[in-house]
HTML snippet that shows the backbone in 3Dmol.js (N, CA, C, O; Angstrom):
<script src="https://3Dmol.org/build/3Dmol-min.js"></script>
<div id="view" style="width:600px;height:400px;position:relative"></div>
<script>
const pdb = `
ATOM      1  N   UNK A   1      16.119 -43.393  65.758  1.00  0.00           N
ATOM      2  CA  UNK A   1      15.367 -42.226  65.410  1.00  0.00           C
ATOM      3  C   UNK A   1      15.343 -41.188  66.516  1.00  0.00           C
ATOM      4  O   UNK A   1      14.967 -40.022  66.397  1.00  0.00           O
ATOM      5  N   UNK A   2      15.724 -41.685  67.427  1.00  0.00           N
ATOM      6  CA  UNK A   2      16.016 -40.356  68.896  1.00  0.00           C
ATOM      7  C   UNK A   2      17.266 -39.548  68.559  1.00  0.00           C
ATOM      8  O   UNK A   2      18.296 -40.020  68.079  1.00  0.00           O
ATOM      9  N   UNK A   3      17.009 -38.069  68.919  1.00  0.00           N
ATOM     10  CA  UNK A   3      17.697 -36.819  68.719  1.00  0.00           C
ATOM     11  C   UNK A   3      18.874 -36.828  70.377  1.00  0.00           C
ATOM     12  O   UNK A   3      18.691 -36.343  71.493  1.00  0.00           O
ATOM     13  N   UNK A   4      19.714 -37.405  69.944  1.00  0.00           N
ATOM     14  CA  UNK A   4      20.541 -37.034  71.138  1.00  0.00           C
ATOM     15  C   UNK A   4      21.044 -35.797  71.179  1.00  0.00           C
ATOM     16  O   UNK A   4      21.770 -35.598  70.205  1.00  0.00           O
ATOM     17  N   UNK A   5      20.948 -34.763  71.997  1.00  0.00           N
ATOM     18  CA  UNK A   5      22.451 -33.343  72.573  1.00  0.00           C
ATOM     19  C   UNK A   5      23.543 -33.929  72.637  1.00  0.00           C
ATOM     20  O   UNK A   5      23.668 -34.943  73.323  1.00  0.00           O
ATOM     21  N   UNK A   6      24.529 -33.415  71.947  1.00  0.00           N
ATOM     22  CA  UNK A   6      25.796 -32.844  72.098  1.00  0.00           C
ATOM     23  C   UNK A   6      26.470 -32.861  73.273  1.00  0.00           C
ATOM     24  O   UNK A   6      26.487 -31.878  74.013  1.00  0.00           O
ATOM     25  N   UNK A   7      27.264 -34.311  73.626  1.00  0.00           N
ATOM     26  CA  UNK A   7      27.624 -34.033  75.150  1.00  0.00           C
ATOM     27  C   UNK A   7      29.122 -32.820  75.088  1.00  0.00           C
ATOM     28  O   UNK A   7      30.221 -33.099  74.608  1.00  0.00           O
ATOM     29  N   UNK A   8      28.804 -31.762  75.591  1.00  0.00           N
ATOM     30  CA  UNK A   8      29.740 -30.742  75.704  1.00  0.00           C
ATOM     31  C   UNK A   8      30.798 -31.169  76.972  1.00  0.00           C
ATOM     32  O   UNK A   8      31.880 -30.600  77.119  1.00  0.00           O
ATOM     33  N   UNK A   9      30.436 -31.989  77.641  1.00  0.00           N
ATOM     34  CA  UNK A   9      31.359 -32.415  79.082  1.00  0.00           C
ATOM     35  C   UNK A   9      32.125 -33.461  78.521  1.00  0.00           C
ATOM     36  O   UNK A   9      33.193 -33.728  79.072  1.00  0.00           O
ATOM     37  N   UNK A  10      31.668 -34.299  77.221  1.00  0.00           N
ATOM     38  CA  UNK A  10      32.428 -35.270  76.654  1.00  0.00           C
ATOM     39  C   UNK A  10      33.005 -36.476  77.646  1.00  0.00           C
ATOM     40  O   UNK A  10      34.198 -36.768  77.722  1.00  0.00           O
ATOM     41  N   UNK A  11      31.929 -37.124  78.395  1.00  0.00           N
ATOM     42  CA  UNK A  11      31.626 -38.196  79.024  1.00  0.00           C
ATOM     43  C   UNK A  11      31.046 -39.050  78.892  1.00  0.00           C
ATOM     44  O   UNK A  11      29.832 -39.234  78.806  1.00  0.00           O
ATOM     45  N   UNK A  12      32.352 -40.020  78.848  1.00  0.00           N
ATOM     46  CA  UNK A  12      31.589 -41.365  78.191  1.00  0.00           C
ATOM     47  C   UNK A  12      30.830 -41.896  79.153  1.00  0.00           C
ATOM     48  O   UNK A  12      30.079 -42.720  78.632  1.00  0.00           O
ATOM     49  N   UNK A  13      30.696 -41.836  80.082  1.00  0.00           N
ATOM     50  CA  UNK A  13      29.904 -43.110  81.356  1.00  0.00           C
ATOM     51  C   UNK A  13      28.483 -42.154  81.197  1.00  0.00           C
ATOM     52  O   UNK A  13      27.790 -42.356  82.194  1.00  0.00           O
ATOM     53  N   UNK A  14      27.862 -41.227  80.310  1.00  0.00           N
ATOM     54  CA  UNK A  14      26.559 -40.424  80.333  1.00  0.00           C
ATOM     55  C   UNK A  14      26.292 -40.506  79.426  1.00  0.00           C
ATOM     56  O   UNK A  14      26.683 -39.734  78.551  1.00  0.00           O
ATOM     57  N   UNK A  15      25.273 -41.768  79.169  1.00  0.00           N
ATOM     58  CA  UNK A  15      24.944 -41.665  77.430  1.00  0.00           C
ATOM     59  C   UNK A  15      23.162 -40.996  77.330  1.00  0.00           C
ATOM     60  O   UNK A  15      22.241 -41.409  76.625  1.00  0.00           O
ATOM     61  N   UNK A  16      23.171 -40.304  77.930  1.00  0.00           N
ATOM     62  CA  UNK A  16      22.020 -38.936  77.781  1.00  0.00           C
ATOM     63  C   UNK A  16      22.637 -38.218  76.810  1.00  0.00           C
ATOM     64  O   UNK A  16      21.819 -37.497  76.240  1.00  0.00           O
ATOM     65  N   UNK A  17      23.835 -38.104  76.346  1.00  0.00           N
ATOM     66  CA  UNK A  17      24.447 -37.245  75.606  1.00  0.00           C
ATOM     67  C   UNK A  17      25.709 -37.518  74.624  1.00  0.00           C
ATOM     68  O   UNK A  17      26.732 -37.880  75.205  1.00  0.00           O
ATOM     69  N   UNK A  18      25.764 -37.412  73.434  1.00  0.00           N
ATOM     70  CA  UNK A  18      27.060 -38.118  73.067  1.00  0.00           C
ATOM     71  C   UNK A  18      27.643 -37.105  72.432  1.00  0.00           C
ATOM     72  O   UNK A  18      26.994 -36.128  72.057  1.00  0.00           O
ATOM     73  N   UNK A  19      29.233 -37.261  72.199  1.00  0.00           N
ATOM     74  CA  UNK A  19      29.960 -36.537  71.217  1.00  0.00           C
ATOM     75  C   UNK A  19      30.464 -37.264  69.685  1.00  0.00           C
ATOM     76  O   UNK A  19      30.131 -38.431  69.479  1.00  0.00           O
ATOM     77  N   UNK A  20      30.989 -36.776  69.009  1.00  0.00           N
ATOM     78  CA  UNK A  20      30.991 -37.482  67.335  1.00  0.00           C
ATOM     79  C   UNK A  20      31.569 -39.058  67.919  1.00  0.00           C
ATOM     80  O   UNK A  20      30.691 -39.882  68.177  1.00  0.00           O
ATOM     81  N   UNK A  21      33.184 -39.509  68.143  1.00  0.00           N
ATOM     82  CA  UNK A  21      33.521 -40.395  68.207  1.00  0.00           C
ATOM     83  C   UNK A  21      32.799 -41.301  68.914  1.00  0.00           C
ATOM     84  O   UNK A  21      32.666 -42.439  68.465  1.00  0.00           O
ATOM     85  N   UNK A  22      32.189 -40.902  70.207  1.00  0.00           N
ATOM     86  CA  UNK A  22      31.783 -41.832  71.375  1.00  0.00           C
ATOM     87  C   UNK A  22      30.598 -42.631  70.457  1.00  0.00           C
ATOM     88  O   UNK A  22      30.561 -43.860  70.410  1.00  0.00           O
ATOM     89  N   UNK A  23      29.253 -41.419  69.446  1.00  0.00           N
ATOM     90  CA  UNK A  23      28.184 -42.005  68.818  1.00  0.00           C
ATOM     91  C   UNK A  23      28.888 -43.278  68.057  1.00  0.00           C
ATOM     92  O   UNK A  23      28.312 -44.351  68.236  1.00  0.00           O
ATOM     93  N   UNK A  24      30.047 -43.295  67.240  1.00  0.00           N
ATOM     94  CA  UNK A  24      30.197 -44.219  66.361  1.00  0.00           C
ATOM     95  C   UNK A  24      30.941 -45.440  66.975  1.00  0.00           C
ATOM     96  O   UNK A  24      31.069 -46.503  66.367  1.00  0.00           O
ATOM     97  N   UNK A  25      31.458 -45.191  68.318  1.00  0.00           N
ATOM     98  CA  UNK A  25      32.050 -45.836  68.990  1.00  0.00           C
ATOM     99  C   UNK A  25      31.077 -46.834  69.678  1.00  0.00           C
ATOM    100  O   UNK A  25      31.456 -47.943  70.055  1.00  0.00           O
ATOM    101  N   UNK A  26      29.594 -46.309  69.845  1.00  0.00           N
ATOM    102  CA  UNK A  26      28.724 -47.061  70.678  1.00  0.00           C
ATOM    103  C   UNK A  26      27.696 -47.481  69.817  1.00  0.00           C
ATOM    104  O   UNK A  26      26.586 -47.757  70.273  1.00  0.00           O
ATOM    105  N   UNK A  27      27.970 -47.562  68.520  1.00  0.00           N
ATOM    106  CA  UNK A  27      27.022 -48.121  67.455  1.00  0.00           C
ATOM    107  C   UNK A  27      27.802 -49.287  67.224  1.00  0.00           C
ATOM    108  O   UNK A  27      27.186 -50.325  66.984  1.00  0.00           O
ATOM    109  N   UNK A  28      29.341 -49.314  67.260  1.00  0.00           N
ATOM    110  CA  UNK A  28      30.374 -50.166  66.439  1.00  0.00           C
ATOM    111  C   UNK A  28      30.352 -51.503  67.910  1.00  0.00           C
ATOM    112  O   UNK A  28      30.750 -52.631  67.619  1.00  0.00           O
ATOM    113  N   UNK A  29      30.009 -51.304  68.965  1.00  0.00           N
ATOM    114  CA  UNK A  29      29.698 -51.722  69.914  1.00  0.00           C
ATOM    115  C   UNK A  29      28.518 -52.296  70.390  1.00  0.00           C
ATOM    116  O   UNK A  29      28.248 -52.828  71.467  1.00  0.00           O
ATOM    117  N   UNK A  30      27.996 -52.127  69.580  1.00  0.00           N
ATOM    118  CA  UNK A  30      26.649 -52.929  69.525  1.00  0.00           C
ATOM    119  C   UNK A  30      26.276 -53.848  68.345  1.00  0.00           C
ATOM    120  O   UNK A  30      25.156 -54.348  68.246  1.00  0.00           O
ATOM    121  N   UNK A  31      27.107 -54.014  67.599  1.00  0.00           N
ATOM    122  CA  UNK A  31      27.756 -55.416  66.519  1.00  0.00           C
ATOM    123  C   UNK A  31      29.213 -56.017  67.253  1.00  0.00           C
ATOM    124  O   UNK A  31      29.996 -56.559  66.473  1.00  0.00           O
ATOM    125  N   UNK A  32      29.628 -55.945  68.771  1.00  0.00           N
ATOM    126  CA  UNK A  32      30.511 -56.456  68.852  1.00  0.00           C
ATOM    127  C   UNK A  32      31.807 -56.092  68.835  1.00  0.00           C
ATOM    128  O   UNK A  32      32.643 -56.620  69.568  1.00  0.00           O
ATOM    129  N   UNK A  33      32.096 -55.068  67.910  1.00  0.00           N
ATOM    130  CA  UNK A  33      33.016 -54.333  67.498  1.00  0.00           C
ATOM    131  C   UNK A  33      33.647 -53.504  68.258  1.00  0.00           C
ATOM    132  O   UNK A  33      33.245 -52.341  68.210  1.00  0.00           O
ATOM    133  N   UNK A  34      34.694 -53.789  69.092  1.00  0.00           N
ATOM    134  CA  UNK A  34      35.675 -52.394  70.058  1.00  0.00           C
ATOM    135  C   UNK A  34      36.571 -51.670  69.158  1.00  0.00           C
ATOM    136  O   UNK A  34      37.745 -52.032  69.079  1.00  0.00           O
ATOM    137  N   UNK A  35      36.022 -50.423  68.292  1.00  0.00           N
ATOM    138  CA  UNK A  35      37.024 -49.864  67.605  1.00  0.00           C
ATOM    139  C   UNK A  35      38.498 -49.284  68.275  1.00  0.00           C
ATOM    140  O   UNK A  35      39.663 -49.474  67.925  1.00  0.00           O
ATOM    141  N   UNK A  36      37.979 -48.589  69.258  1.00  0.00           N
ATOM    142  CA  UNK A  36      38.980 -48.154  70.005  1.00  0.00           C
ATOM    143  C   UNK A  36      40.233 -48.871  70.990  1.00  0.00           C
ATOM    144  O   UNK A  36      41.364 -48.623  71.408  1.00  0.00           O
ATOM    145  N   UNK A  37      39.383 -49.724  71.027  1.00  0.00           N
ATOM    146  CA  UNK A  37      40.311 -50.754  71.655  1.00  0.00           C
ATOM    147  C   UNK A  37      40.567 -50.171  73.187  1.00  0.00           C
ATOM    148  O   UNK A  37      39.689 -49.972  74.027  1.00  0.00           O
ATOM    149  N   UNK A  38      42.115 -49.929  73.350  1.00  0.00           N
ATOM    150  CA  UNK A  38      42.377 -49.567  74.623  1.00  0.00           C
ATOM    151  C   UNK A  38      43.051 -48.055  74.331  1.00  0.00           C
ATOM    152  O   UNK A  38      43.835 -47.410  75.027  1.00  0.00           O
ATOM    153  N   UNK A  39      42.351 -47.693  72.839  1.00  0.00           N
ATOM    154  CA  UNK A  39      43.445 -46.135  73.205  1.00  0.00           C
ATOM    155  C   UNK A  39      42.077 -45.168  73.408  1.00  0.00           C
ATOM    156  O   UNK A  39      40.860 -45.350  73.359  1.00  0.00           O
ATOM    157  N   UNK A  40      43.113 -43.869  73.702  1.00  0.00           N
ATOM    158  CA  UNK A  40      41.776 -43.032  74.094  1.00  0.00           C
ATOM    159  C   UNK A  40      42.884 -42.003  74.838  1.00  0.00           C
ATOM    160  O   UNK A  40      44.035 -42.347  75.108  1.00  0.00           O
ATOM    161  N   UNK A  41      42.516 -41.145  75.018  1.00  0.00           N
ATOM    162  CA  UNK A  41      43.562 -39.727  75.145  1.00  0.00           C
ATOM    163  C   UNK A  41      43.168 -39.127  76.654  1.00  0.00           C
ATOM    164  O   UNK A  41      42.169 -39.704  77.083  1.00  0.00           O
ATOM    165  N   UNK A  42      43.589 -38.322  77.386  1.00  0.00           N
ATOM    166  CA  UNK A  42      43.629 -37.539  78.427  1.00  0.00           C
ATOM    167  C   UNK A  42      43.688 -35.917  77.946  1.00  0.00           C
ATOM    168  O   UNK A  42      44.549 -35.611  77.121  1.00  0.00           O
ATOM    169  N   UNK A  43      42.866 -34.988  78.410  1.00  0.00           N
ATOM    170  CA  UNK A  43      42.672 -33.555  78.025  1.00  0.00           C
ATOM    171  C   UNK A  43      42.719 -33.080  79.365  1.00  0.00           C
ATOM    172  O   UNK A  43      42.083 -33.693  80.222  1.00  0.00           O
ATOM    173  N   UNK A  44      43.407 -32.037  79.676  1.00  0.00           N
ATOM    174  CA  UNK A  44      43.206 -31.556  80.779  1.00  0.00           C
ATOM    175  C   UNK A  44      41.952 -31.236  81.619  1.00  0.00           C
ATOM    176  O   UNK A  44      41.608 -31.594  82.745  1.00  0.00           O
ATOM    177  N   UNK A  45      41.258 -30.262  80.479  1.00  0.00           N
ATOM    178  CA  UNK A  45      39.744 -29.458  80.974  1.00  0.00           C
ATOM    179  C   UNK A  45      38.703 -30.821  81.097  1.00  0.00           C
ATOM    180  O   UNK A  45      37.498 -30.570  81.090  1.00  0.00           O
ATOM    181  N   UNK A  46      39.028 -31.903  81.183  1.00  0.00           N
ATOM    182  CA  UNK A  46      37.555 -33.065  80.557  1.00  0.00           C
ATOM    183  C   UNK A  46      37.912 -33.805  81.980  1.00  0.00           C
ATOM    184  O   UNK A  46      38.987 -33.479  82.484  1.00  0.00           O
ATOM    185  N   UNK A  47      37.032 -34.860  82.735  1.00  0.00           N
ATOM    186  CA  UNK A  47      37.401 -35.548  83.783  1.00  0.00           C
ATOM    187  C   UNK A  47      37.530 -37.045  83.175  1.00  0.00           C
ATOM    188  O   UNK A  47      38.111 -37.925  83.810  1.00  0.00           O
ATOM    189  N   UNK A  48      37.168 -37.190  82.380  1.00  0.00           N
ATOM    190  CA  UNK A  48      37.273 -38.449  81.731  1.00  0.00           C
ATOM    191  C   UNK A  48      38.134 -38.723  80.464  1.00  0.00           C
ATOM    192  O   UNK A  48      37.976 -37.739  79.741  1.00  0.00           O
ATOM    193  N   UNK A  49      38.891 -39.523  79.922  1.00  0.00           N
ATOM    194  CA  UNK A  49      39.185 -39.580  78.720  1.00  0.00           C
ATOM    195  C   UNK A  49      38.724 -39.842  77.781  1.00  0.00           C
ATOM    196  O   UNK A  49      37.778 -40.630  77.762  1.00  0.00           O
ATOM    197  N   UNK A  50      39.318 -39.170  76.428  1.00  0.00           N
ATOM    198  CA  UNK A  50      38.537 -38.949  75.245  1.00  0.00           C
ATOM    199  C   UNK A  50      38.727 -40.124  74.386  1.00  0.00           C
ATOM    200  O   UNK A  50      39.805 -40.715  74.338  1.00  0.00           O
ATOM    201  N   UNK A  51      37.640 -40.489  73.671  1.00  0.00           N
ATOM    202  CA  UNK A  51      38.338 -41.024  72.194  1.00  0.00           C
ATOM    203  C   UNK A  51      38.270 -40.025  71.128  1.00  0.00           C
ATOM    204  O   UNK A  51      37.287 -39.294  71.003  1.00  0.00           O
ATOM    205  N   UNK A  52      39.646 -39.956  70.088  1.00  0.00           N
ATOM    206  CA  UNK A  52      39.770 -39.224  69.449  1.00  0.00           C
ATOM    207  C   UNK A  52      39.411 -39.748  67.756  1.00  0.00           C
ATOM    208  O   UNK A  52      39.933 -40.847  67.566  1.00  0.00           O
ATOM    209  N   UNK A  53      38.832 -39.349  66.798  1.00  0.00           N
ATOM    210  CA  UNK A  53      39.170 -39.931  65.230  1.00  0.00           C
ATOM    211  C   UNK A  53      40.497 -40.604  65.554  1.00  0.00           C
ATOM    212  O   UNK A  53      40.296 -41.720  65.076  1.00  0.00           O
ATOM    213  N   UNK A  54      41.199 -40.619  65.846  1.00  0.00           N
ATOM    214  CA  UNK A  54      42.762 -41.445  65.395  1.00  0.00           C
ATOM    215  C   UNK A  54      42.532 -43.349  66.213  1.00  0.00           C
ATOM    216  O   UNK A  54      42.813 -44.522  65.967  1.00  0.00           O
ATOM    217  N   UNK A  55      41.770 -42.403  67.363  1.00  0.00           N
ATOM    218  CA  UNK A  55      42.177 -43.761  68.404  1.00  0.00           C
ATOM    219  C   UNK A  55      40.817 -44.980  67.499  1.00  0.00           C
ATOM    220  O   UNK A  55      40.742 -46.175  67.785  1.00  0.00           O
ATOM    221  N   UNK A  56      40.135 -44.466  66.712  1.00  0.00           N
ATOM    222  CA  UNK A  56      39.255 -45.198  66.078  1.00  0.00           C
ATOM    223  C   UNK A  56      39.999 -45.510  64.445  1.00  0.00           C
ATOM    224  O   UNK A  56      39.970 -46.655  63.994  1.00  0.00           O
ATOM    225  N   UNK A  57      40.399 -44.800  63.957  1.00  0.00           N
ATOM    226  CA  UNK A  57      40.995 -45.270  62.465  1.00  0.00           C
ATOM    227  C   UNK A  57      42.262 -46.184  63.050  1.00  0.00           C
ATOM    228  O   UNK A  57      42.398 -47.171  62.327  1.00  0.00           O
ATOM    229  N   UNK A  58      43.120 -46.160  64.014  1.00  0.00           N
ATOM    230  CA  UNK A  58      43.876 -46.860  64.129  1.00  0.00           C
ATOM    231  C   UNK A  58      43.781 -48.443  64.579  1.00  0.00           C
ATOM    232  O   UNK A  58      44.709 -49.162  64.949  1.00  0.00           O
ATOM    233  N   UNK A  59      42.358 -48.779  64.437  1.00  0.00           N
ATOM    234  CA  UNK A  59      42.014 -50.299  64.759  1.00  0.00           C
ATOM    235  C   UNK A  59      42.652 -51.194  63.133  1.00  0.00           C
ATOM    236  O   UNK A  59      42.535 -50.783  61.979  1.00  0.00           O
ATOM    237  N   UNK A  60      43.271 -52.410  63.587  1.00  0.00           N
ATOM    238  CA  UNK A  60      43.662 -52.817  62.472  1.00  0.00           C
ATOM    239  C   UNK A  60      42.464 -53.777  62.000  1.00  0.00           C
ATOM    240  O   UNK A  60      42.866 -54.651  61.232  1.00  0.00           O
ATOM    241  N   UNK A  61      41.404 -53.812  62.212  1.00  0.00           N
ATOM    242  CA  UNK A  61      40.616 -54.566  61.774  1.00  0.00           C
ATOM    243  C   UNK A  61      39.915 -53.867  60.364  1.00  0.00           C
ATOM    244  O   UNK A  61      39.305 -54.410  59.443  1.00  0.00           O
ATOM    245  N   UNK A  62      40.221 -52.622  60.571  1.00  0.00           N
ATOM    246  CA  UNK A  62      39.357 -51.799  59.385  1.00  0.00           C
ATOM    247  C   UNK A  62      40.408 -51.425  58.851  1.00  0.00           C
ATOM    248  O   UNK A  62      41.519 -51.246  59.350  1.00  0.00           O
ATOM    249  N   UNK A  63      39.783 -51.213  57.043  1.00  0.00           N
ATOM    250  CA  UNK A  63      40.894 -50.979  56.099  1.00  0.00           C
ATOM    251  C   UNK A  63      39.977 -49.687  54.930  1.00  0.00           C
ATOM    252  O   UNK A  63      38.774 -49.566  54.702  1.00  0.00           O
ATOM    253  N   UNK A  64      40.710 -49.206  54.609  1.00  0.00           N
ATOM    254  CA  UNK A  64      40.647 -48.159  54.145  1.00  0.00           C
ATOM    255  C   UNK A  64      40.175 -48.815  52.741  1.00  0.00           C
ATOM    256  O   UNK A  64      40.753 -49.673  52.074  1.00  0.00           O
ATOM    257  N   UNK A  65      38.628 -47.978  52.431  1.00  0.00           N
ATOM    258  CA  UNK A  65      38.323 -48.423  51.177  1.00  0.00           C
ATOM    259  C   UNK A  65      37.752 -46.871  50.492  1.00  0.00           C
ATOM    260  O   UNK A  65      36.736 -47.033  49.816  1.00  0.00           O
ATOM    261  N   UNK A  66      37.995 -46.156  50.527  1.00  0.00           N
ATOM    262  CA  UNK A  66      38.820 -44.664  49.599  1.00  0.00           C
ATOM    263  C   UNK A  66      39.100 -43.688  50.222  1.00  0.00           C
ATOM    264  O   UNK A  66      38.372 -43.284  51.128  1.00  0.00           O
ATOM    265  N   UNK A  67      40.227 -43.087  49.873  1.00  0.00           N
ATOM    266  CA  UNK A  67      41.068 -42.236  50.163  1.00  0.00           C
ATOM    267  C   UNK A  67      41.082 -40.998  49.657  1.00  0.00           C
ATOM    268  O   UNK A  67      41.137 -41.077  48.429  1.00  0.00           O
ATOM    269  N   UNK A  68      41.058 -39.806  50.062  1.00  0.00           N
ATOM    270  CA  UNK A  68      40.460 -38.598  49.105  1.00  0.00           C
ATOM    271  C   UNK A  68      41.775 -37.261  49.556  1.00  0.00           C
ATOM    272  O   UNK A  68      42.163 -36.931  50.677  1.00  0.00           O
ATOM    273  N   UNK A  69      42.198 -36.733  48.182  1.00  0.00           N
ATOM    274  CA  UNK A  69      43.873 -36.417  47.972  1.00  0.00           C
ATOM    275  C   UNK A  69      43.057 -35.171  48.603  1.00  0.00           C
ATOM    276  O   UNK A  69      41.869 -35.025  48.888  1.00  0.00           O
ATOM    277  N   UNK A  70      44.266 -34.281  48.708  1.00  0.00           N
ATOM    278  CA  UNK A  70      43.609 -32.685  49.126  1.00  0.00           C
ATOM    279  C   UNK A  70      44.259 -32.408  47.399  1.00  0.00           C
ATOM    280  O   UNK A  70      45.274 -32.884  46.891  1.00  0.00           O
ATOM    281  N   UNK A  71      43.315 -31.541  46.851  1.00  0.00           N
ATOM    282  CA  UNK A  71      43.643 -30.738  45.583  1.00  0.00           C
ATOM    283  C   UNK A  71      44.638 -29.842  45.647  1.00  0.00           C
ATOM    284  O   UNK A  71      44.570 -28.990  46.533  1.00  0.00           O
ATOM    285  N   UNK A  72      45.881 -29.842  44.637  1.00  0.00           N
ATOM    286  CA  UNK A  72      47.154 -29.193  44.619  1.00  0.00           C
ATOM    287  C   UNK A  72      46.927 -27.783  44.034  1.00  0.00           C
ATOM    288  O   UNK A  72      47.875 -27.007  43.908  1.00  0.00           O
TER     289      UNK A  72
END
`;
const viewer = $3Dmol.createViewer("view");
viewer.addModel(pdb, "pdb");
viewer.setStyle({}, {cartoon: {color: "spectrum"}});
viewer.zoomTo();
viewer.render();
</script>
């Protein structure tokens, strides 16, 4: 029920603050769960590396249960 800010520095070792992936990354981590595993990206402007949506959908433990087309 606590309102976390928006970590804009996008640092994971500061959890005063989170960004989208890191929140679901450190919920999925507290059942045990390392979505990310060992990937996670490098950005120039950031001092730390990122996890990105990909480096989290690409865990093979999770499977896709619906899929939504883009309209033609």
């Amino acid at each position: 029920g606590k309102r976390l800010p928006f970590d804009h520095l996008y640092l994971l070792s500061d959890s005063s603050e989170v960004y989208c992936t890191e929140y679901v990354t450190r919920v999925f981590r507290k059942i045990g769960v390392e979505l990310p595993e060992d990937r996670c990206h490098r950005f120039p402007m950031v001092e730390e590396n990122l996890i990105y949506p990909i480096d989290l959908t690409q865990n093979p433990h999770l499977k896709t249960i619906l899929h939504l087309s883009k309209k033609k």
